[in-house]
N, C-alpha and C positions, 0 to 999 in steps of 0.2 A: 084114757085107756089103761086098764090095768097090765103091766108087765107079768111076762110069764116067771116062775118061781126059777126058771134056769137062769132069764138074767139078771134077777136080783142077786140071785150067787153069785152070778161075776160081777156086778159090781158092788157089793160087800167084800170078796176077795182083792180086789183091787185096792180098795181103801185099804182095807187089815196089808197089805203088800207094801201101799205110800208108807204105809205109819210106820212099820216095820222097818224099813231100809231108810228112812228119817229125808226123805230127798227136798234139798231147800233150793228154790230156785235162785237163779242170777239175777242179780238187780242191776250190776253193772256189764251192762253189753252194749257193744258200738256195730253200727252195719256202715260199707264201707256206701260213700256217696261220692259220684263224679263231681273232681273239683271242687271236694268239700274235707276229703279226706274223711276218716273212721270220724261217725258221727254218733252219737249215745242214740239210741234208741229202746221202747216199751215193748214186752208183750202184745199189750193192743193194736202201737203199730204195725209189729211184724204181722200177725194175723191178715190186716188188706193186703198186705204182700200175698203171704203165704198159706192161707186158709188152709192150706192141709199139713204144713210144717214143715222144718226142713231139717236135713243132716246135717253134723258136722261136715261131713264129707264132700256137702256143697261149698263149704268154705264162705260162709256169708256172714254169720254174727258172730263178733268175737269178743270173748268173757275178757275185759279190761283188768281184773286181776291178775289174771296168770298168761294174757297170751295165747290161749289157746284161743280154737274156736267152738262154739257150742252149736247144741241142737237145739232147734221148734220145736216145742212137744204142742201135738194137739188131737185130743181123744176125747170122746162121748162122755169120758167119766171124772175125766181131771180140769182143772182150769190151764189154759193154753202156758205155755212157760218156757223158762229156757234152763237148759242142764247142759250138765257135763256127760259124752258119751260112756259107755263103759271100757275100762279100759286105758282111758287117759289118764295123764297125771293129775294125780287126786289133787285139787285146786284148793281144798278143806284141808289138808293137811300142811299145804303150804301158808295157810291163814293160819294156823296151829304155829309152825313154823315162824314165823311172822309177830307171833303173839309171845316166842319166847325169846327170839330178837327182841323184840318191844322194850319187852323188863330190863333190859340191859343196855336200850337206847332210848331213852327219853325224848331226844331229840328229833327222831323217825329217820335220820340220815345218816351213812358214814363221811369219816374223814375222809378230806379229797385228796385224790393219787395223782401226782402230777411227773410227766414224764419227759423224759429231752436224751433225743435220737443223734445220737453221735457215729458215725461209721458205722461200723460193725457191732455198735454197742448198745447201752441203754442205760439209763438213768435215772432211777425211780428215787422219787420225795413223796412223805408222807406229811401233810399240812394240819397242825393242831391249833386248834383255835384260842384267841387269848383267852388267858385266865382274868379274873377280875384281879383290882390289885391285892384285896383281903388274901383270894386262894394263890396268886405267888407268892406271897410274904410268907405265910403259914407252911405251906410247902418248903421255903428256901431253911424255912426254921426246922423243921422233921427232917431233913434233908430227903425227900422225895427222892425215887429211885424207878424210873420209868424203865422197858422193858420192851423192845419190840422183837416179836419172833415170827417165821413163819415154817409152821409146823412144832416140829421139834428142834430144830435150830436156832438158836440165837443170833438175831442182825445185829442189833445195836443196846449198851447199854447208856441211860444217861443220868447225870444227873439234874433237877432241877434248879436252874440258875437265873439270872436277868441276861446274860450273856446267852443262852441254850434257848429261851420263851420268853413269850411276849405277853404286855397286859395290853398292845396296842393292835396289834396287827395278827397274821395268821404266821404263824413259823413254821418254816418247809425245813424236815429232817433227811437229809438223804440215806436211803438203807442199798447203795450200790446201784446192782444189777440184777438180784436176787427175785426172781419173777413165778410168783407164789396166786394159788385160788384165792387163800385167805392170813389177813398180818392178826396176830393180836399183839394188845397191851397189857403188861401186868407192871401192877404198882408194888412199892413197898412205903410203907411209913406215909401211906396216904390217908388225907381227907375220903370219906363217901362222893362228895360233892365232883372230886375231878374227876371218877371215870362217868358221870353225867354230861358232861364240857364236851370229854375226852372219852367216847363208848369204845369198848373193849375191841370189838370184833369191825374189823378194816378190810371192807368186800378188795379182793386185788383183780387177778385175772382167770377169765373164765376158757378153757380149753378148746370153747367152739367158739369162741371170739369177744372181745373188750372193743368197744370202740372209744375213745379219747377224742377232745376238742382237739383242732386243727392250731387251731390260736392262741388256744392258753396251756394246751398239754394234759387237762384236766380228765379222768375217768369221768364217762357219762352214769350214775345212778339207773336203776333199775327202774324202766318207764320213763325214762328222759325223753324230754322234746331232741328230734331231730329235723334241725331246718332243711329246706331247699338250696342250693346252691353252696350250701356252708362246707370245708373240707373236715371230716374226720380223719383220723388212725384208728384201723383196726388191725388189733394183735392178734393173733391169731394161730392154731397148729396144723387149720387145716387150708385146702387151695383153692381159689377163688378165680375163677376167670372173669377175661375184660370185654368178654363180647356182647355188652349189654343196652340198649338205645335211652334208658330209664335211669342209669346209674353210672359212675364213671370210676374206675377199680385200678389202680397200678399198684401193683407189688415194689417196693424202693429196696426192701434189703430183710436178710438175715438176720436175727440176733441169738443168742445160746438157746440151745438145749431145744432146736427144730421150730423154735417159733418166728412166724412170718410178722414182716410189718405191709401192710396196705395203705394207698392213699383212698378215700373214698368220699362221692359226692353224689348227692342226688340230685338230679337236673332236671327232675316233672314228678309233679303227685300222680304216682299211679299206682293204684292197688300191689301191682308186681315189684314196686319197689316198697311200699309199706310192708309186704310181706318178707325181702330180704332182710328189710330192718329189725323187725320183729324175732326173729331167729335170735338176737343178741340182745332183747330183754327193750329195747327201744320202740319210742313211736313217729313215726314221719307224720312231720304236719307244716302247713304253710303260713300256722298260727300260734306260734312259739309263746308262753306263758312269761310275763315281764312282772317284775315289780321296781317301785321307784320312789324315794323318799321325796316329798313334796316340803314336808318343815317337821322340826323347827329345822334354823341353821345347822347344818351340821360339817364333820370332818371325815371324809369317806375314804377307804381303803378297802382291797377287793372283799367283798362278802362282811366285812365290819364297818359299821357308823358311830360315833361318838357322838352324843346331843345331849344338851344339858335341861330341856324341860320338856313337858306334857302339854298337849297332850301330839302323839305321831301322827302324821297326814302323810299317807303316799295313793302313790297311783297304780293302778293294778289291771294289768290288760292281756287276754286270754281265757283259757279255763283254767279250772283250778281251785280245793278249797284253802281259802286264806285260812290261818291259826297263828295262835300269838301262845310262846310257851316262855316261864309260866304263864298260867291262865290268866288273858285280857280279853276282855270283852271287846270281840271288834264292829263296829259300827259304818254301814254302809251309807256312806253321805249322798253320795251321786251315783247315779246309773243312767250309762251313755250306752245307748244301746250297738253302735259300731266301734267307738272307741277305747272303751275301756271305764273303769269304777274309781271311785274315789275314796277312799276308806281312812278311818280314824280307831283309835285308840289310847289309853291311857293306863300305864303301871305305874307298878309301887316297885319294880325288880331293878336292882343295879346294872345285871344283866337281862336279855329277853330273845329271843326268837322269833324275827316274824319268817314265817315258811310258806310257799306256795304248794300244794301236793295235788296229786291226781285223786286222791279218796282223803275221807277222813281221819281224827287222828294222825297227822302227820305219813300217810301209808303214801310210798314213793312220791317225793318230797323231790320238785322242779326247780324252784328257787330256794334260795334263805339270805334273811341278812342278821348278823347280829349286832345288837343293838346294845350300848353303852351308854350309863347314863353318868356322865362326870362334868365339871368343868373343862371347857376348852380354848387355848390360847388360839384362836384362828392367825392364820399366817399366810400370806399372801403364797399360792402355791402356782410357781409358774409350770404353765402346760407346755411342753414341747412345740418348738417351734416348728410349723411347717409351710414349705412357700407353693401355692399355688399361680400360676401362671398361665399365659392365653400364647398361641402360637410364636409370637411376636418378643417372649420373652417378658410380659408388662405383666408385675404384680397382681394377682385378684384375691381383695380380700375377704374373709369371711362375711356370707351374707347371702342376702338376696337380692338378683339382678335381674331387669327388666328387660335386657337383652342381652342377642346370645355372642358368645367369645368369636374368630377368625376362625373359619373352618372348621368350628362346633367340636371344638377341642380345647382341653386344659390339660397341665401337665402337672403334676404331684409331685410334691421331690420333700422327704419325709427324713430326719436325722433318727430315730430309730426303728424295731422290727413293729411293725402293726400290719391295719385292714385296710382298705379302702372299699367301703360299701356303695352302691349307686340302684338310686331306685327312683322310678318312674312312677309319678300320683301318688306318693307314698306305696310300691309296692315291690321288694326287693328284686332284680335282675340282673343282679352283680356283685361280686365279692370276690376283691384281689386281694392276696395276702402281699405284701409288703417288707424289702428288706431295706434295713439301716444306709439311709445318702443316696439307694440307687431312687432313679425318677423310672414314672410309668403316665401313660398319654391315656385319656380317656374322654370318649365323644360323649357330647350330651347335647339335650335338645327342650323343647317347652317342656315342664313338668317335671325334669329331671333334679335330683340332689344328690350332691357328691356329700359322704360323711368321712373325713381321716380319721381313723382310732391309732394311740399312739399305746400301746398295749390295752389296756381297757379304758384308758382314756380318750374321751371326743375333743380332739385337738382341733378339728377345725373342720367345717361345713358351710357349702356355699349350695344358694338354689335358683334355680332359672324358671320365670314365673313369669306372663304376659303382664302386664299392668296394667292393677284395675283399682280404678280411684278408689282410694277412701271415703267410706261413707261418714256422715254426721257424726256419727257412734264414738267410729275411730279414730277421727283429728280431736274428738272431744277427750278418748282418753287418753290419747297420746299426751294429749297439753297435761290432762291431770297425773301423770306419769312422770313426764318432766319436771314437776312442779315441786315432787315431793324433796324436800333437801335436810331429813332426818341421819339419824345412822348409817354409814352405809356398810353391810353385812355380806360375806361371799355365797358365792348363787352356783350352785353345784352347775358340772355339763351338763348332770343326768336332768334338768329343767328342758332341755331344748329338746327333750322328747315329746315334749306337749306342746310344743310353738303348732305341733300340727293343727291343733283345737282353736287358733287362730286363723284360721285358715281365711277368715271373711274382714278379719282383721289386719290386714296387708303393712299398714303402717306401723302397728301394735307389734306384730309381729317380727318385723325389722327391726324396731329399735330394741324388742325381747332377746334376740340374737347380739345384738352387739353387747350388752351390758353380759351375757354368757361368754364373749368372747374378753371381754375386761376383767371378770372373775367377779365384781364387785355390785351390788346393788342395791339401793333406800329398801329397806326394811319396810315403810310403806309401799310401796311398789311393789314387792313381791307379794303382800297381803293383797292389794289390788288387783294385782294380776290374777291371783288364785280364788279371788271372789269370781272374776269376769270367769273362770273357767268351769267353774264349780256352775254358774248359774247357766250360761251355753250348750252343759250337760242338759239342764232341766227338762 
């Protein structure tokens, strides 16, 4: 059928109107799904939804970029899509925005702000990440003149010293109380190379609210996972009420210049609470982005690894794109479809970056670890002692037990500040924060495991599991496990993340857990072990 000549003018008008106003649709949009939380979804599939489109105004797809939420476009003359309404903040221009952050952060992440609530006070530290040894040496030799401001004020000046930074570890500067949008750095008599390490501009606090980790003090990054049951801080100028069944809000106190502090938790995935979070640049999820070094040996301190060869194996479990800066090619060894990936790579860099981020290019960046490649004396590093106990007052030691304690209670008793996590089939339903000597009672039952963290260390975990013989498999490889009596090499806590992946492995599994409670173990064994997981994946 031929069309009439009026509506080929409209839609010729139409197209000369797309071309004109350049409009590029959204690639990254999530629609929210019960008990799945914000899920990525297509054009295509929104259409079965929506065949006639939707508003933003319905509150249904939201542009993973910016936070907002976008519209269904769907018309006779266009391909179905999703945009930004008019009127919203320009999401393009914060990709603009973003792109001139970029040049001046390599890294795709700031330095982390950590915080510790004293009275009526605050006290903010600014965490700089080691330098390699070449760029302290060079620096101490220029004598380097680091510079943190916010605004037009002057916090702090320093100089660079072995005393003041680290080539080992992250060094927390404290700049007071001084509670600022935005910190920068300015150098003098520097290398190029440190404000790359070290990027200029240091996000701080944002007027309609910062949230910070509960446990570590740490500012959450723009698009950070935010767990279920985990406590935040949020800072804040403006008021919050507690009257909420989704979310759980107490105000603790004052600090200068009209800013609130809050305690905050979220106690169920519901839309209504993903959308309070969301306000403060965050995402609620009940599937928090992990990464975890699997080999070689290494020496770990929070956020830095020391390892002395090629090529790196960790584990990587959530969403997320993996990147390796500078540029390594990362390589996807395993893919487990509930559990989590397996991934490798190999540099030539003294330093490296492995990042976990929400988009590519390092764009709002979930994890990081950095990576050092040196010789390392390993040293037996004793974990904090902690005494678990059954009603009765009798020792229980780390591990898994076939039955359950007196009155289906243990009690913790912990010599300094941490967690006490407790999760049922592997699935989190508790998180106690924890202070130095005091004890706390906690019931458990079939499928239950108690983990102690003694600041981000796993001091000790015990699990309560029906018993079920081992099969052929697993007395076969236990014997081949016992057997190995090579080097014995230390076995990070972060392994007993994947005791899960043993799960059919009962025996294997137990004796995996004790030799993480020893620190120590045959270097064949740990290859052994990371075959049998690797291939369980398949």
């Amino acid at each position: 059928m031929k069309l009439p000549n009026s509506a080929i003018f409209r839609i010729e008008k139409v197209k000369q109107w797309l071309k004109e106003v350049k409009i590029v649709p959204l690639d990254n949009v999530s629609v929210w799904r019960n008990g799945h939380g914000w899920s990525h979804t297509t054009p295509d599939e929104a259409l079965e939804l929506f065949p006639n489109g939707s508003s933003s105004t319905d509150k249904i797809f939201l542009c993973e970029s910016c936070g907002q939420y976008a519209s269904f476009v769907v018309g006779d003359y266009q391909i179905h899509h999703f945009r930004h309404p008019a009127g919203s903040k320009d999401c393009k221009d914060k990709q603009v925005a973003w792109s001139s952050y970029y040049q001046t952060n390599k890294l795709g992440f700031s330095l982390p702000i950590k915080i510790k609530l004293d009275a009526n006070d605050i006290e903010i530290t600014i965490g700089f990440l080691p330098l390699t040894v070449q760029q302290l040496t060079e620096a101490m030799q220029n004598k380097t003149v680091v510079t943190i401001s916010a605004g037009l004020q002057t916090i702090s000046t320093l100089l660079i010293s072995h005393e003041r930074f680290s080539s080992e570890h992250i060094t927390y500067v404290s700049i007071g109380n001084k509670v600022s949008e935005r910190y920068t750095i300015n150098y003098s008599n520097a290398d190029a190379s440190l404000s790359t390490i070290w990027p200029r501009i240091i996000n701080g606090f944002n007027l309609l609210g910062t949230l910070f980790d509960g446990a570590t003090g740490k500012r959450l990054p723009v698009n950070a996972d935010v767990e279920i049951s985990r406590e935040y801080y949020l800072i804040s100028k403006s008021y919050y009420w507690h009257g909420r069944s989704d979310i759980s809000i107490e105000r603790i106190q004052n600090i200068s210049n009209g800013w609130q502090v809050y305690r905050v938790k979220a106690l169920r995935l519901t839309k209504q609470a993903a959308e309070f979070f969301l306000d403060f640049g965050v995402r609620l999820t009940d599937a928090p982005a992990y990464i975890t070094l699997l080999w070689p040996p290494s020496a770990q301190a929070s956020h830095i690894v020391s390892h002395e060869s090629d090529p790196v194996i960790f584990y990587h479990k959530g969403r997320g794109c993996v990147e390796v800066w500078p540029y390594a090619r990362v390589h996807r060894d395993v893919v487990a479809e509930t559990e989590g990936d397996i991934y490798s790579f190999s540099g030539n860099s003294i330093q490296q970056v492995l990042s976990v981020s929400r988009f590519y290019q390092r764009t709002s960046v979930l994890r990081y670890i950095v990576l050092d490649k040196k010789q390392i004396a390993f040293e037996s590093k004793k974990i904090p002692e902690v005494l678990i106990s059954d009603d009765f007052g009798k020792e229980i030691a780390p591990g898994v037990y076939h039955g359950l304690p007196p009155d289906k209670t243990i009690t913790i008793t912990a010599p300094y500040d941490g967690v006490v996590e407790v999760k049922k089939f592997n699935r989190l339903i508790k998180r106690v924060n924890t202070k130095g000597s005091d004890s706390i009672v906690i019931t458990v039952n079939w499928g239950y495991s108690v983990s102690v963290y003694q600041g981000m260390d796993l001091s000790a975990e015990v699990l309560f599991e029906r018993k079920h013989k081992g099969t052929k498999d697993d007395i076969k490889l236990l014997k081949r496990l016992k057997s190995y009596k090579n080097q014995m090499i230390p076995i990070s806590h972060e392994i007993g993340k994947l005791a899960v992946k043993l799960g059919k492995l009962p025996e294997t599994k137990r004796w995996l857990l004790y030799q993480i409670r020893r620190g120590y173990i045959s270097e064949d064994s740990l290859k052994r072990i990371e075959t049998t997981i690797t291939n369980r994946c398949k």
